[in-house]
N, C-alpha and C positions, 0 to 999 in steps of 0.2 A: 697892685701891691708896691710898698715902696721897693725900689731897685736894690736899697742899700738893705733890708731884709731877705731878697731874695739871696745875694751875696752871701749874708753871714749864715745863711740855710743851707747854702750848698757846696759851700769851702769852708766854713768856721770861720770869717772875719771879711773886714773891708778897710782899705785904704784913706787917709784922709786925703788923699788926691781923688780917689773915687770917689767922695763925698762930696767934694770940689766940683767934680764932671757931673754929677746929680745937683748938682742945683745949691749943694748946702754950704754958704759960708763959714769961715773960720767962727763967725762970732754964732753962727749956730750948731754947729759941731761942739765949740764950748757947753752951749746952754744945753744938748742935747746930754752931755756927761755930766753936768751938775745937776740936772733932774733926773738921774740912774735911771735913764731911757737906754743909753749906750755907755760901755764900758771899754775903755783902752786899757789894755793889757800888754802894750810896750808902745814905745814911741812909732809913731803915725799908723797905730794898727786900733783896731774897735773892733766890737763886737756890740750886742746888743745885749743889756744884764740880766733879761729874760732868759736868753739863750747861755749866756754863762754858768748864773747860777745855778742851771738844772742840768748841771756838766759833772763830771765826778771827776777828783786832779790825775787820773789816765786821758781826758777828755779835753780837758783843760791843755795838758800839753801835748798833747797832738796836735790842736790848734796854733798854739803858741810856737812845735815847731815849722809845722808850714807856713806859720808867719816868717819862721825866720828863714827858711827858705827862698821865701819870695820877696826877702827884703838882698839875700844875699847872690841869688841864682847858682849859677854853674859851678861855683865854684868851690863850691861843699857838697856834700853829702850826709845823710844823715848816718849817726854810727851808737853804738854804746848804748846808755837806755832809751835815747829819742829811734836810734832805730827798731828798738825791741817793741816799743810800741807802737811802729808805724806797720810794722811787719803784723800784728795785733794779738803778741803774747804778752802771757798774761805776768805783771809783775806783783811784787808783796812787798811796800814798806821799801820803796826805793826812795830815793831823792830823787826828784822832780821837778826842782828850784829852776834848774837851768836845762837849756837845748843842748843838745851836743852833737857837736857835726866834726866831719873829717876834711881836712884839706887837701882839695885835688889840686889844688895849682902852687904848689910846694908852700903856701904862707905857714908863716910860725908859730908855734901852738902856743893860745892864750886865753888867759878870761877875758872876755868883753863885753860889760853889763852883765843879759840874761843868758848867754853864748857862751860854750865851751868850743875851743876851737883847736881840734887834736892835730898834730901830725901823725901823720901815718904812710905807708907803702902802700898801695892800691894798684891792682892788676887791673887793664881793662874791662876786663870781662866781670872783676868783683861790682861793680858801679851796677847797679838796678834800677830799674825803673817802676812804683809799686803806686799806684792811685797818681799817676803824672809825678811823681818824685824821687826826688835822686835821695837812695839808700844805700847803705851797704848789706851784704847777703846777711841773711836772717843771724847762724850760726855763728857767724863772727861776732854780731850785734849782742848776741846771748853772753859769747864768750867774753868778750869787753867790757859789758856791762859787770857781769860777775868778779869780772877783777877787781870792782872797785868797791865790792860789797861783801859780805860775809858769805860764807856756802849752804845757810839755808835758803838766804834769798835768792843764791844764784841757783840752786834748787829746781825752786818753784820755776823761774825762768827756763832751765833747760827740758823739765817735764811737760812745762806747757809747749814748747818749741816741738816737743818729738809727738807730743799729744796732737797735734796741729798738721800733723805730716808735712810740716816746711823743709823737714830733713830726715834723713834715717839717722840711727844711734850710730854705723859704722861713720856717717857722712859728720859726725859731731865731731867723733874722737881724732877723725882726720884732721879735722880743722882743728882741734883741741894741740896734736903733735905738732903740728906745722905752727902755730903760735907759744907753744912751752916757754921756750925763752923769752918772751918779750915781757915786759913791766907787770909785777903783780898777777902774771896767771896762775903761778905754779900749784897755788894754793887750790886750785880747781882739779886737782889730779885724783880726787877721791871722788867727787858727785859726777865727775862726767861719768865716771865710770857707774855710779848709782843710777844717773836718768832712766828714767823709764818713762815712755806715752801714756801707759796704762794706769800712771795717778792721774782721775778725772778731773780734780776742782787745785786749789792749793791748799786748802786746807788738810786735801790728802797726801799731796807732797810734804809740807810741816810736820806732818802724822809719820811720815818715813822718815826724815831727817831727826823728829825726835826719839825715834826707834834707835834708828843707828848710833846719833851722838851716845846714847846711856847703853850701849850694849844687849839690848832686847833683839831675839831673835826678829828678822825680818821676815814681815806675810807676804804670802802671796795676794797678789792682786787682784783685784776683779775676780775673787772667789769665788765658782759655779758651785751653789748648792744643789743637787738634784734628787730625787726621789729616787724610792726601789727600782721603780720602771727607766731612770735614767733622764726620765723630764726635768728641765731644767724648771727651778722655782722661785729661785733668788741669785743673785748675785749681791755681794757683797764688796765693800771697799778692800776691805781687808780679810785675809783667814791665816789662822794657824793651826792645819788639821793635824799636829802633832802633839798641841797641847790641848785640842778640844775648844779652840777658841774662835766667833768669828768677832770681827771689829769695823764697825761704821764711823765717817764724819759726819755728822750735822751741823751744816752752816745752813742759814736761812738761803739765802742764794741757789742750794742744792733742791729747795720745795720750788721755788721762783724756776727753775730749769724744767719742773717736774709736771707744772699749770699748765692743760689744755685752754684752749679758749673758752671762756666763759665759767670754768670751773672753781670750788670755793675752797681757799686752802687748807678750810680745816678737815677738806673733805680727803688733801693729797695727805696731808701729816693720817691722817687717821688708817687710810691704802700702806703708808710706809708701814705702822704699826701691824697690819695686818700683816705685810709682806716679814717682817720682823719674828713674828710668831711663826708663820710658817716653816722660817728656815730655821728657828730653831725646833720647831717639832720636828721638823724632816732630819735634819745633820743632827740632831740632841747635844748640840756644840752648844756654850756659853756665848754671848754677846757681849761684847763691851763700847760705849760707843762713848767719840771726843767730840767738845765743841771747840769755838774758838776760845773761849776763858781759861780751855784746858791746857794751853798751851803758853799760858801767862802763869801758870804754878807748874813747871817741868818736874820738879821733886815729887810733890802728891798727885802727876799725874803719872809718872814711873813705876810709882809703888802701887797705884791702883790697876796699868796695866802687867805689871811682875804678878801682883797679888791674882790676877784673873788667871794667869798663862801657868801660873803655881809654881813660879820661881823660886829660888831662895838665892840671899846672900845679894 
């Protein structure tokens, strides 16, 4: 197998100096990127466009920051949402344009090119080491990230973080205290406090963030419906056994987690449906359930979950 295939399979990219050491001159490194055999996605870095293209942009820049890693070594770290995804929680709708690293060797914070280059404080012990690279702690990485984004996104971020057991929710808000004053957190003083592990996907975080934005009472999670005998039969994303309601996301993604091997998915959709009926004959609770579309009209989706929980006003 070619050397420079093995490479990009099992770090996400290769060197044109590697390419060099393999055998391939300059003038075929060119012909190799103008026949979209290989793709350069920053200076002296490749990939192969097979392998690109069937990347999703979480995957993409992951790549692209252990490129920059390895073009900068020691002397950053990754921090902010390069670390959020190296760490491998899950983002919504971040910008992904650029890497973004911290500078341990006191240099001064800048843009350069594809490189965001932070100052920051760094303890010893904060510097980690996660797949051979230098990161900063998960919690931090959530919290920074989130400053530079709005609080559903940083949301989604800190529920995957505690979903993930990278940290407990006490080990969050610690680190949450101990950074309050620094640039743009403050504005995180209401979701850290909302995080919970217990939203499985993001589509179910989104579903709690747009609860709370509009004033809708909040469900409880991971709802156990159970039978007379106590048998557990359902679980649900959501419940409100006060107003007789239970509440699912449907993202395709959530059927995609649901496929045993070999299994056909109209066979797991059609299992959901049954599971669906059971807990509402069991609980004789209402169902209401969101997609992703639902959450692009927040007004008709407010009034359809008020209208189910039998709200007024």
């Amino acid at each position: 197998m070619d050397p420079m295939r093995v490479l990009a399979e099992e770090i996400g990219f290769f060197t044109r100096a590697q390419a060099r050491s393999a055998g391939y001159a300059d003038r075929d490194v060119t012909r190799m990127v103008r026949q979209r055999l290989w793709r350069r996605f920053r200076r002296g870095y490749y990939t192969f466009t097979d392998l690109w293209d069937a990347m999703d942009p979480v995957g993409r820049h992951r790549v692209r920051s252990r490129a920059v890693l390895d073009s900068l070594g020691d002397r950053v770290a990754l921090s902010h949402v390069s670390g959020v995804v190296e760490h491998g929680v899950d983002v919504w709708d971040v910008d992904l344009t650029r890497v973004h690293v911290t500078r341990l060797d006191g240099g001064p914070g800048r843009i350069e090119g594809d490189v965001v280059h932070h100052e920051g404080f760094c303890a010893q012990d904060e510097v980690l080491v996660r797949n051979g690279r230098l990161v900063l702690p998960p919690d931090r990485c959530v919290l920074e990230a989130g400053s530079r984004t709005d609080n559903e996104r940083a949301l989604v971020m800190m529920d995957s973080l505690l979903r993930g057991g990278l940290v407990e929710h006490a080990e969050l808000f610690a680190r949450f205290e101990l950074m309050a004053r620094w640039p743009y957190v403050q504005h995180l003083h209401v979701v850290v406090r909302m995080a919970d592990g217990r939203a499985e996907s993001v589509g179910e975080s989104r579903g709690r963030y747009l609860f709370w934005r509009h004033g809708l009472p909040a469900p409880e999670l991971q709802y156990a419906v159970r039978d007379s005998d106590g048998v557990l039969v359902a679980t649900t994303d959501w419940g409100w056994p006060g107003h007789g309601v239970l509440g699912e996301f449907d993202g395709r993604t959530k059927y995609g987690r649901l496929l045993r091997p070999g299994q056909d998915p109209g066979s797991v959709v059609f299992a959901e449906k049954q599971r669906e009926d059971l807990a509402r004959e069991v609980s004789g609770m209402g169902m209401i359930r969101l997609v992703w579309s639902d959450y692009d009209r927040p007004g008709s989706t407010v009034t359809r979950v008020r209208r189910a929980l039998r709200l007024t006003g």
